[in-house]
N, C-alpha and C positions, 0 to 999 in steps of 0.2 A: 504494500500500500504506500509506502513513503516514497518508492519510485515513482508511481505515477502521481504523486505533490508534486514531487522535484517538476515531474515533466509538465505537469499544465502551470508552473510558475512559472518555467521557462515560457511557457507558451503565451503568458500573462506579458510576462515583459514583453517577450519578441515583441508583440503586437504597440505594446505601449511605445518600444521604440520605434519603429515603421512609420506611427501617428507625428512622433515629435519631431522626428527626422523632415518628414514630410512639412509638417509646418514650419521648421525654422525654413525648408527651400524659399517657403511663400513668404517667411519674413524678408529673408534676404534677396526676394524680387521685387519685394514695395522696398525696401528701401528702411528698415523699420528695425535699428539695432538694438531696442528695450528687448521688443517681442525674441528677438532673435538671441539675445544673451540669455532671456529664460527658457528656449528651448533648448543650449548646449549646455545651461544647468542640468535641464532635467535629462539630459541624453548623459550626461556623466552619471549621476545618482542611479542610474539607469544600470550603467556599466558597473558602476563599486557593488550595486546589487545582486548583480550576475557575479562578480568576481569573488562574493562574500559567500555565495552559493557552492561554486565552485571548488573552492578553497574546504569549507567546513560539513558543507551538509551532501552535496550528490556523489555520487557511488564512482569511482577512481575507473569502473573499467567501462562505463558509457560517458558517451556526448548527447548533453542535452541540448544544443545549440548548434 
């Protein structure tokens, strides 16, 4: 059972990141570096999440990502 957490958390980010990725593009085609500084905030906390994952809780002989 904790394998498949691990895997839809992954699955939670991915998506989360996809979203944010996606919107800093559109920040950074208006012209709009507030908006665009909070979406590479939240694409780091993104990554420290996934690496914090990585690191301590999913299983060493799969890739969840």
């Amino acid at each position: 059972m904790a394998n498949q957490y691990s895997v839809e958390i992954h699955k939670y980010i991915s998506d989360k990141i996809a979203i944010a990725a996606s919107r800093k593009k559109e920040a950074e085609a208006a012209n709009d570096p507030t908006t665009c500084r909070f979406y590479e905030g939240q694409l780091f906390e993104l990554d420290k999440i996934r690496e914090y994952m990585a690191q301590n809780i999913d299983l060493k002989t799969q890739r969840y990502y």
